[in-house]
CHARMM internal coordinates of N, CA and C (Angstrom, degrees):
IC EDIT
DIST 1 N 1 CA 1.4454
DIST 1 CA 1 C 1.5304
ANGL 1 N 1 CA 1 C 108.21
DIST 1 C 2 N 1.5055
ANGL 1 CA 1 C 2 N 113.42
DIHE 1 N 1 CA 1 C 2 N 139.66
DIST 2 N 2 CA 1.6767
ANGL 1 C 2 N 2 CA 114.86
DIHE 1 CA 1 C 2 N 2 CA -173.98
DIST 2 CA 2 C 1.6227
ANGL 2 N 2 CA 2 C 106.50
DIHE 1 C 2 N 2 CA 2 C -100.72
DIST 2 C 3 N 1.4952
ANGL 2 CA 2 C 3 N 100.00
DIHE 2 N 2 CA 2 C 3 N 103.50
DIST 3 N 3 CA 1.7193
ANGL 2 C 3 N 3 CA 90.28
DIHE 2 CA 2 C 3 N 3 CA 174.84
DIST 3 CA 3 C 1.3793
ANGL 3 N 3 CA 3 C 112.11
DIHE 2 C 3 N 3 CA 3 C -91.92
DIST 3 C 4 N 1.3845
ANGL 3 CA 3 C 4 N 105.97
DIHE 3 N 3 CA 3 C 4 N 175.35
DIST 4 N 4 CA 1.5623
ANGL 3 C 4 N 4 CA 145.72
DIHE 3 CA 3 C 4 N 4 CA -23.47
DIST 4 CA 4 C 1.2564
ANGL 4 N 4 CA 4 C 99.03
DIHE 3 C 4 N 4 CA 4 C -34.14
DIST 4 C 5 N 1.3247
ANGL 4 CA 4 C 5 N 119.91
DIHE 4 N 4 CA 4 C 5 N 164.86
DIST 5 N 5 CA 1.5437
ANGL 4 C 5 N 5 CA 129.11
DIHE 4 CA 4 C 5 N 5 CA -167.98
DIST 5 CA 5 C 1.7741
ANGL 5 N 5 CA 5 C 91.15
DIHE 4 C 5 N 5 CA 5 C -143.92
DIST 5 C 6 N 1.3723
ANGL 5 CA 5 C 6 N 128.47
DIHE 5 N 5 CA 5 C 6 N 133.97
DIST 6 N 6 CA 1.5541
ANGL 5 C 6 N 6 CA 105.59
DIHE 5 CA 5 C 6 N 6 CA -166.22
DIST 6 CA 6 C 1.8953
ANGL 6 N 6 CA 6 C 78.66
DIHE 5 C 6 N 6 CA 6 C -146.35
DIST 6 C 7 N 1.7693
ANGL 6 CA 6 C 7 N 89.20
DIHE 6 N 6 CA 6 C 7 N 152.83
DIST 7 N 7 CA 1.6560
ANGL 6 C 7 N 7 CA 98.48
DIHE 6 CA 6 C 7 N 7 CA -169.95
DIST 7 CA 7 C 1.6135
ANGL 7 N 7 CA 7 C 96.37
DIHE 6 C 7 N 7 CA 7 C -158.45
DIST 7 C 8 N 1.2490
ANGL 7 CA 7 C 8 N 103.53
DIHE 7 N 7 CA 7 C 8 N 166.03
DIST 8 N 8 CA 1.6988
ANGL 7 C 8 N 8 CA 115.01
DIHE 7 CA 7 C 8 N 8 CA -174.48
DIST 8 CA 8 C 1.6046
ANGL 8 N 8 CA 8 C 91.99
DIHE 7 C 8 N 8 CA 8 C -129.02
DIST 8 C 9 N 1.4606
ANGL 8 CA 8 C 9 N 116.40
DIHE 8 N 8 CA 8 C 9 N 101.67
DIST 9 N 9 CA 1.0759
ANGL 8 C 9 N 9 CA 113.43
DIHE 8 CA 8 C 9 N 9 CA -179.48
DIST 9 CA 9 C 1.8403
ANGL 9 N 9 CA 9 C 115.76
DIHE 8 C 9 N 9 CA 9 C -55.90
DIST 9 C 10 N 1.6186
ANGL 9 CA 9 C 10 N 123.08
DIHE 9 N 9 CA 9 C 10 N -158.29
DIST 10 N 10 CA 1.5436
ANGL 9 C 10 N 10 CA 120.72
DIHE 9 CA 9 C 10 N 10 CA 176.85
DIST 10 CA 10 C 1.4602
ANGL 10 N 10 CA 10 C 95.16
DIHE 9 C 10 N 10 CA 10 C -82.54
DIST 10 C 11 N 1.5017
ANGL 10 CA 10 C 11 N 130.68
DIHE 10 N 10 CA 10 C 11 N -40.79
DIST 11 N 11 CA 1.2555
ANGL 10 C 11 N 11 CA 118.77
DIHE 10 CA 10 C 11 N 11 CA -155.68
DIST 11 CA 11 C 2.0629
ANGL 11 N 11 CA 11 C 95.69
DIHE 10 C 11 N 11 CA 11 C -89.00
DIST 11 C 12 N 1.0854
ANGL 11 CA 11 C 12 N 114.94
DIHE 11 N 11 CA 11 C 12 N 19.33
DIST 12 N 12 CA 1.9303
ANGL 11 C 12 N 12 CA 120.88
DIHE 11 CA 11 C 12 N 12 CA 168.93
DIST 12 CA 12 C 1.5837
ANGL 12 N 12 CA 12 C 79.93
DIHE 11 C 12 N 12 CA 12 C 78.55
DIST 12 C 13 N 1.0856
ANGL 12 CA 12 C 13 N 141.86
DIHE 12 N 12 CA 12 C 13 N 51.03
DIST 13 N 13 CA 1.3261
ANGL 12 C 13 N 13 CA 120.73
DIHE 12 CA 12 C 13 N 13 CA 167.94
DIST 13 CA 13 C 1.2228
ANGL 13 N 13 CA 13 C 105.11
DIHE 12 C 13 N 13 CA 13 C -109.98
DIST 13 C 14 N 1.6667
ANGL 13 CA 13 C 14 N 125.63
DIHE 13 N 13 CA 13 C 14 N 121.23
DIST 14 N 14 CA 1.7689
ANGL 13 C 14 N 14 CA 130.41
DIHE 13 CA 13 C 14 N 14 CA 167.97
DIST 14 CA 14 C 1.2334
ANGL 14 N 14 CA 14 C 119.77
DIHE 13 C 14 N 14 CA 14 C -50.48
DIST 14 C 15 N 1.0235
ANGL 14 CA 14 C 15 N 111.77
DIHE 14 N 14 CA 14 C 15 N 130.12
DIST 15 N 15 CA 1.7777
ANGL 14 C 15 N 15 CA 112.95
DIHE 14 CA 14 C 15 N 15 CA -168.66
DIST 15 CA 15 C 1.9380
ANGL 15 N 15 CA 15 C 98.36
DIHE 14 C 15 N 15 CA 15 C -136.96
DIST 15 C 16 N 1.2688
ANGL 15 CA 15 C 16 N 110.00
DIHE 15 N 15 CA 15 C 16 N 124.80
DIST 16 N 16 CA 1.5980
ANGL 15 C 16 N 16 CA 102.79
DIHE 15 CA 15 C 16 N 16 CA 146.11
DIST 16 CA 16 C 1.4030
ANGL 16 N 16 CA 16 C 131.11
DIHE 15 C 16 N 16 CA 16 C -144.85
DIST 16 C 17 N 1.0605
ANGL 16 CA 16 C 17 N 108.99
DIHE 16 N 16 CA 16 C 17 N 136.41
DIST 17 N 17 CA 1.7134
ANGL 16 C 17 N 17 CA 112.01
DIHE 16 CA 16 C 17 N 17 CA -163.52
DIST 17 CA 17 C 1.8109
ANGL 17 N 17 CA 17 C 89.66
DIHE 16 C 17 N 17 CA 17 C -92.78
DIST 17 C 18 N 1.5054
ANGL 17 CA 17 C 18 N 111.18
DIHE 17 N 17 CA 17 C 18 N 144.44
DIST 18 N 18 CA 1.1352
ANGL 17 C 18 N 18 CA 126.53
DIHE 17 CA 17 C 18 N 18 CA 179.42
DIST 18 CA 18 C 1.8173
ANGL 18 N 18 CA 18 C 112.81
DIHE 17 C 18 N 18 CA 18 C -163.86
DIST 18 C 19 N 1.2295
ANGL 18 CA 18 C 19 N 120.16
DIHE 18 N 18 CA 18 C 19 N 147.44
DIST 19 N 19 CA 1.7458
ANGL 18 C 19 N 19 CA 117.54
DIHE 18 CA 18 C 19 N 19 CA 175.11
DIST 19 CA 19 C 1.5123
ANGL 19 N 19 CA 19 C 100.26
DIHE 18 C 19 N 19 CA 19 C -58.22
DIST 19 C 20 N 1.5825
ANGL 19 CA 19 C 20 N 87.65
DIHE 19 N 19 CA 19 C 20 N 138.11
DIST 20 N 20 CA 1.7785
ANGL 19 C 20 N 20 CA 98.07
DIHE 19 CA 19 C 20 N 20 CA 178.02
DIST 20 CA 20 C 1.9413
ANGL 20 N 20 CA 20 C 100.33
DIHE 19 C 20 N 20 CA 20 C -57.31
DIST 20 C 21 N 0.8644
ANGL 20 CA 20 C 21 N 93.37
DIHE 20 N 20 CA 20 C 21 N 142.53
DIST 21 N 21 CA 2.1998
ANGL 20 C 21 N 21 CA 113.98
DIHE 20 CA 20 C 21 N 21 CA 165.10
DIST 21 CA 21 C 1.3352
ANGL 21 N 21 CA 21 C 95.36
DIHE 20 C 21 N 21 CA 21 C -81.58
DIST 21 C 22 N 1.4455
ANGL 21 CA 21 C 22 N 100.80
DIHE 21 N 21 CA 21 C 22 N 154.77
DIST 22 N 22 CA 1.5608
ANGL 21 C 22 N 22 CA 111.77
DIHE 21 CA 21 C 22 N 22 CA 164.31
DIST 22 CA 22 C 1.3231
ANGL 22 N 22 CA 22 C 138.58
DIHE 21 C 22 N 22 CA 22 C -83.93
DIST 22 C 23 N 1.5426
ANGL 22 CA 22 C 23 N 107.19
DIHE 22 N 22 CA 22 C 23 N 17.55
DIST 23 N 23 CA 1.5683
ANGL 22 C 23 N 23 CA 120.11
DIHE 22 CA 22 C 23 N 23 CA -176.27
DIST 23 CA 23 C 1.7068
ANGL 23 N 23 CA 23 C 94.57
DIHE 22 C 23 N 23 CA 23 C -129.31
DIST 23 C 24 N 1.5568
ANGL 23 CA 23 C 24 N 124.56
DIHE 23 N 23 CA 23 C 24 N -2.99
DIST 24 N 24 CA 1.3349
ANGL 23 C 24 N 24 CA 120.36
DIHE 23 CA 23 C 24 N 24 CA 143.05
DIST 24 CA 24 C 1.2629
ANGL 24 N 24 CA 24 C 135.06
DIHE 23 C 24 N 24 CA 24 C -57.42
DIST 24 C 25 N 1.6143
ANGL 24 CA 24 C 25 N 103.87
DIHE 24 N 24 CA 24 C 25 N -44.37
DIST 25 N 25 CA 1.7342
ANGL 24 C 25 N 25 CA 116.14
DIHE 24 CA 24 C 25 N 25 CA -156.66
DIST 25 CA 25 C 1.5696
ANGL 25 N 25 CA 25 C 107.64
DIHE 24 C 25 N 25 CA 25 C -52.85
DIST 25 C 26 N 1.3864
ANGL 25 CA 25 C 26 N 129.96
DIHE 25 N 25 CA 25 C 26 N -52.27
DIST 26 N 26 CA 1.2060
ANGL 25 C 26 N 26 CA 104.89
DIHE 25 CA 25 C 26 N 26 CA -171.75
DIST 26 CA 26 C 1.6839
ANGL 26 N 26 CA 26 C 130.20
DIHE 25 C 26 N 26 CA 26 C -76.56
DIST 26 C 27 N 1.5036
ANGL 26 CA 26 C 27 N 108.89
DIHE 26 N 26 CA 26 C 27 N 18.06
DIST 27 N 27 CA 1.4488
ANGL 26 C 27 N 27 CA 118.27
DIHE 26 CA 26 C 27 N 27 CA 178.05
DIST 27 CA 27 C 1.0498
ANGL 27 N 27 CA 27 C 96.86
DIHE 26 C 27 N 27 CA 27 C -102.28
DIST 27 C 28 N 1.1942
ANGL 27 CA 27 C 28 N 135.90
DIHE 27 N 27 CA 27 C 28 N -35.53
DIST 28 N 28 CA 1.5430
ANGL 27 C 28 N 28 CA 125.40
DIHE 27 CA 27 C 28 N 28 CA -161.34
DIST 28 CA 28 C 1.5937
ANGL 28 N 28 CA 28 C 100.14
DIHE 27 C 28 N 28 CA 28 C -91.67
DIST 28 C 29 N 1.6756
ANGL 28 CA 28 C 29 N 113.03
DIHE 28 N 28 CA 28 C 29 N -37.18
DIST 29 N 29 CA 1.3592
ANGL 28 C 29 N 29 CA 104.33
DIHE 28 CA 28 C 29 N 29 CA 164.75
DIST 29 CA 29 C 1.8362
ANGL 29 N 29 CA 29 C 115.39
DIHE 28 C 29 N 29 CA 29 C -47.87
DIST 29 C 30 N 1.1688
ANGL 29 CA 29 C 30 N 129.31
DIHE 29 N 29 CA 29 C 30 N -70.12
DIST 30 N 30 CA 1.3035
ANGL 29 C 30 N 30 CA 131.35
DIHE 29 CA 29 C 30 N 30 CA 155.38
DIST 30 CA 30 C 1.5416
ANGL 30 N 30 CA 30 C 129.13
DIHE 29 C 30 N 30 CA 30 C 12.46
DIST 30 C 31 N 2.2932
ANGL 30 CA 30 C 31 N 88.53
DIHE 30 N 30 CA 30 C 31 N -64.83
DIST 31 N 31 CA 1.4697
ANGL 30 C 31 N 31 CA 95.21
DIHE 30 CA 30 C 31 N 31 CA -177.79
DIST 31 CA 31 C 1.3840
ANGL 31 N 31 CA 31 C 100.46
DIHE 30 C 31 N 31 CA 31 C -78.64
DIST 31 C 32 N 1.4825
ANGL 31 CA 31 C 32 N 126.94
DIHE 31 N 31 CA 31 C 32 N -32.94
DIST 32 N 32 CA 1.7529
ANGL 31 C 32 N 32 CA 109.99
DIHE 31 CA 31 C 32 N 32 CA -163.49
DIST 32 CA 32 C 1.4315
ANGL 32 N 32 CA 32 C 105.39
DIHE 31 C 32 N 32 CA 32 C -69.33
DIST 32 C 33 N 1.8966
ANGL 32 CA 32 C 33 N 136.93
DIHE 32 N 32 CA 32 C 33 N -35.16
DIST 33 N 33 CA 0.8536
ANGL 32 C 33 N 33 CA 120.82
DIHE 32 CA 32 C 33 N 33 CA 157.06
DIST 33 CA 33 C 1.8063
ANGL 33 N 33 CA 33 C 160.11
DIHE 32 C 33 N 33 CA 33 C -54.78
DIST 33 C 34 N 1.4165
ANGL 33 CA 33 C 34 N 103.58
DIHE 33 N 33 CA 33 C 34 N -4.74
DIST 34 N 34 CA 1.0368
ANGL 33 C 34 N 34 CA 131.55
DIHE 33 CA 33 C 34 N 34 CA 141.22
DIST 34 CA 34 C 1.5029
ANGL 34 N 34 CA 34 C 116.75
DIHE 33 C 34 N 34 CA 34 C -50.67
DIST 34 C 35 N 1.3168
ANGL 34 CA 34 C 35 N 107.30
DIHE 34 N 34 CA 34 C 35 N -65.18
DIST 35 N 35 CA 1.5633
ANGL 34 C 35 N 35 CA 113.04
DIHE 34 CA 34 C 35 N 35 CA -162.69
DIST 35 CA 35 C 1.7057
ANGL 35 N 35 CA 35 C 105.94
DIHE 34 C 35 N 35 CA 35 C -66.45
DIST 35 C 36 N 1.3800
ANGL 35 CA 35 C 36 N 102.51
DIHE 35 N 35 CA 35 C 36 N -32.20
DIST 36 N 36 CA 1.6344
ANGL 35 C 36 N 36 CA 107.54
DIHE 35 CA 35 C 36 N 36 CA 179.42
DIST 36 CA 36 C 1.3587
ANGL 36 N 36 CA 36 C 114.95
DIHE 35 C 36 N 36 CA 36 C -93.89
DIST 36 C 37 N 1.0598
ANGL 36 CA 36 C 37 N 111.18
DIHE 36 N 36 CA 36 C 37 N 4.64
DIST 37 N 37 CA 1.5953
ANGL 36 C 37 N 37 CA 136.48
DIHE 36 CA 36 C 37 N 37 CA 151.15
DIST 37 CA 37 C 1.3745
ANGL 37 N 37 CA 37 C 108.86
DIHE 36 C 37 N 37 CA 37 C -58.56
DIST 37 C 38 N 1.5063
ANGL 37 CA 37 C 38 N 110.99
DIHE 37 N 37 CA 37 C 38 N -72.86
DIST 38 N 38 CA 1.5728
ANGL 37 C 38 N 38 CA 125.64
DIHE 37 CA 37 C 38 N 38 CA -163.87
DIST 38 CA 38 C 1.8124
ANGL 38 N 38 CA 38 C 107.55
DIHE 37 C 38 N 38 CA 38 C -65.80
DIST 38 C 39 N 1.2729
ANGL 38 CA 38 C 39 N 110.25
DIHE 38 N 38 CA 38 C 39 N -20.96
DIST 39 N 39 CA 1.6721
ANGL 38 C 39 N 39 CA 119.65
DIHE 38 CA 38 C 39 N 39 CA 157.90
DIST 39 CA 39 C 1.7193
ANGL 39 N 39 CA 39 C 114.58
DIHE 38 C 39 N 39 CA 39 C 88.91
DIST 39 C 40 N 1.7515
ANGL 39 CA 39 C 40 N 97.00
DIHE 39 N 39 CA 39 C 40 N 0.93
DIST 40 N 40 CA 1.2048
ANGL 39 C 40 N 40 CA 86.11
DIHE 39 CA 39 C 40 N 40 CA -177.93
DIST 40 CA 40 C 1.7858
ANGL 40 N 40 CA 40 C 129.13
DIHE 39 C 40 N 40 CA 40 C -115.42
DIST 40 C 41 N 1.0206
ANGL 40 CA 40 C 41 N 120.18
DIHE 40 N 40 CA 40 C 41 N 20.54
DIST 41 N 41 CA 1.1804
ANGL 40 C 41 N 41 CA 126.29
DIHE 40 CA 40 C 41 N 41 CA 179.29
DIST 41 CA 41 C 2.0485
ANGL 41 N 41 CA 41 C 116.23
DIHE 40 C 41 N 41 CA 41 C -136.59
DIST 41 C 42 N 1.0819
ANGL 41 CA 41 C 42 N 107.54
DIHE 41 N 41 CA 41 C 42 N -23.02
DIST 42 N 42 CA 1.5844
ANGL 41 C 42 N 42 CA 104.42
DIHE 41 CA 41 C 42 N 42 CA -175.47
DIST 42 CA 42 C 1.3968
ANGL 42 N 42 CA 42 C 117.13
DIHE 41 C 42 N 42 CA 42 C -119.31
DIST 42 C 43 N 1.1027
ANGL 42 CA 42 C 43 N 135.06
DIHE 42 N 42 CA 42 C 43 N 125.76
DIST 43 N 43 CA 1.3278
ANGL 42 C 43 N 43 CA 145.17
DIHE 42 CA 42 C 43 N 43 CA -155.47
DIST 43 CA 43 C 2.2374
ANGL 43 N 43 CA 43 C 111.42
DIHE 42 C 43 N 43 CA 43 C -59.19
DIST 43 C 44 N 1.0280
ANGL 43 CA 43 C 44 N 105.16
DIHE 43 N 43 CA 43 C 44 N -19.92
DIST 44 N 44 CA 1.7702
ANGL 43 C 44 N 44 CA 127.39
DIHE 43 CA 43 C 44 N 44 CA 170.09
DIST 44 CA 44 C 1.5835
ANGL 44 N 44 CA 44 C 81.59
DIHE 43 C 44 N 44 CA 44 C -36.97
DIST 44 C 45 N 1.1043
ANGL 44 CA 44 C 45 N 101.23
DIHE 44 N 44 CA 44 C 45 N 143.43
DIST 45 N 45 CA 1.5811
ANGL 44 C 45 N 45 CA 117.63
DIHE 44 CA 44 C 45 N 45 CA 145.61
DIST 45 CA 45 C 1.9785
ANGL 45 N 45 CA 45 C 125.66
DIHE 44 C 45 N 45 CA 45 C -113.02
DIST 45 C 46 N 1.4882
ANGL 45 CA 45 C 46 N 78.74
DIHE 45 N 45 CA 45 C 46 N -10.84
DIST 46 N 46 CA 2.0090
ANGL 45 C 46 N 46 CA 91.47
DIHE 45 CA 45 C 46 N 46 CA 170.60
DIST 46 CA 46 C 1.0937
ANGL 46 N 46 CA 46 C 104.79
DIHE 45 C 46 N 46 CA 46 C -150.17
DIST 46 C 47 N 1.7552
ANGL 46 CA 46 C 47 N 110.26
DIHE 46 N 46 CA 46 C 47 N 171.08
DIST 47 N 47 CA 1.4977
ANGL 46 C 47 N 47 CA 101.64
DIHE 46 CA 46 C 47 N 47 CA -176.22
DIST 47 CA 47 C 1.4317
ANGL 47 N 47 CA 47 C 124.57
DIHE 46 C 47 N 47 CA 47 C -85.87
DIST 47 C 48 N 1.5147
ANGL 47 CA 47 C 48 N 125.11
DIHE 47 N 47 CA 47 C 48 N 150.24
DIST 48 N 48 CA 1.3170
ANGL 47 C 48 N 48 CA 102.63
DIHE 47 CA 47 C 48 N 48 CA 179.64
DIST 48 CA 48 C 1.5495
ANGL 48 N 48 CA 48 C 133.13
DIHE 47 C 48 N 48 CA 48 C -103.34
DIST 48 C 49 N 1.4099
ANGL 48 CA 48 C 49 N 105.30
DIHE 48 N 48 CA 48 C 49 N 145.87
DIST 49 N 49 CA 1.5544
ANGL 48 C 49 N 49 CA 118.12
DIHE 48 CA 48 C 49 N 49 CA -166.80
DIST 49 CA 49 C 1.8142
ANGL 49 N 49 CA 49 C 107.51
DIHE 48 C 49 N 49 CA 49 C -56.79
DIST 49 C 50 N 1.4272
ANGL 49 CA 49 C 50 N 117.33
DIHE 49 N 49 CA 49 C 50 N 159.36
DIST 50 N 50 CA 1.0244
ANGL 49 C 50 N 50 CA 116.49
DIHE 49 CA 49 C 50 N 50 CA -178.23
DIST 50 CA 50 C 1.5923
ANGL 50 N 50 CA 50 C 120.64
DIHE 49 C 50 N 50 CA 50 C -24.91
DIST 50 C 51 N 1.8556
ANGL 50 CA 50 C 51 N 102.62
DIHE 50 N 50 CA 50 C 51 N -64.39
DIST 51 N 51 CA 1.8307
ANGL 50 C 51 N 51 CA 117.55
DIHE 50 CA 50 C 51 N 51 CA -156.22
DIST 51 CA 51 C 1.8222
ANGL 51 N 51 CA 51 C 77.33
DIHE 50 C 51 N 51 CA 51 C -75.67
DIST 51 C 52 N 1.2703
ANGL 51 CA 51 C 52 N 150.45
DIHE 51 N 51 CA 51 C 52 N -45.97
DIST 52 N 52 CA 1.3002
ANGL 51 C 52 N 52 CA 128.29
DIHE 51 CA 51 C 52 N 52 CA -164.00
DIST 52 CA 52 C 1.5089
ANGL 52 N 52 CA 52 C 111.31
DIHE 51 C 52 N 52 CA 52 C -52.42
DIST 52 C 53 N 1.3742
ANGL 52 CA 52 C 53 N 106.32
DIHE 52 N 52 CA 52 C 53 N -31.36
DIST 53 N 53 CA 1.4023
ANGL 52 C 53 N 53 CA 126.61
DIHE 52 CA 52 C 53 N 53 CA -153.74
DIST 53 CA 53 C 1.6052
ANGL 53 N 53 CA 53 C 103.93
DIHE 52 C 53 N 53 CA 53 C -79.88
DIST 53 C 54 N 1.1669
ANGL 53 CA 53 C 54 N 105.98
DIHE 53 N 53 CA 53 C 54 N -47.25
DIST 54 N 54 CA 1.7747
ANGL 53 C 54 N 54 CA 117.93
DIHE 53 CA 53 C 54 N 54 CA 169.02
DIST 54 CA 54 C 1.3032
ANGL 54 N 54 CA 54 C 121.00
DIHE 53 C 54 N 54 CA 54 C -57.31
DIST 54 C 55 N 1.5017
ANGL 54 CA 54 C 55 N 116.51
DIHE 54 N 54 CA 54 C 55 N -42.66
DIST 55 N 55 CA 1.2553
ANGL 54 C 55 N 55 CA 134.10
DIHE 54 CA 54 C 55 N 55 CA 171.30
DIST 55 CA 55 C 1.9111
ANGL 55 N 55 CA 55 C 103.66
DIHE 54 C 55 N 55 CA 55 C -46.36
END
COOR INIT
IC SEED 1 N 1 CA 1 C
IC BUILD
């Protein structure tokens, strides 16, 4: 697959999937820890630290 990959979802919403950048990672780390916070969808039982997160 050739990223960025760019799409107009049904509801007209812009969407593009692309490899995280390295001045992203610690926001998105952020958001997944939240979510593995809330306990219900990702197998984590805590959140993970930066180098887990890179891994």
């Amino acid at each position: 697959m050739q990223l960025p990959l760019y799409k107009i979802l049904k509801n007209e919403i812009k969407v593009e999937l692309d490899d995280i950048h390295p001045e992203e990672q610690e926001e998105v780390r952020k958001l997944l820890n939240v979510v593995i916070l809330e306990g219900q969808t990702y197998p984590q039982k805590q959140p993970l630290s930066p180098s887990e997160f890179a891994a």
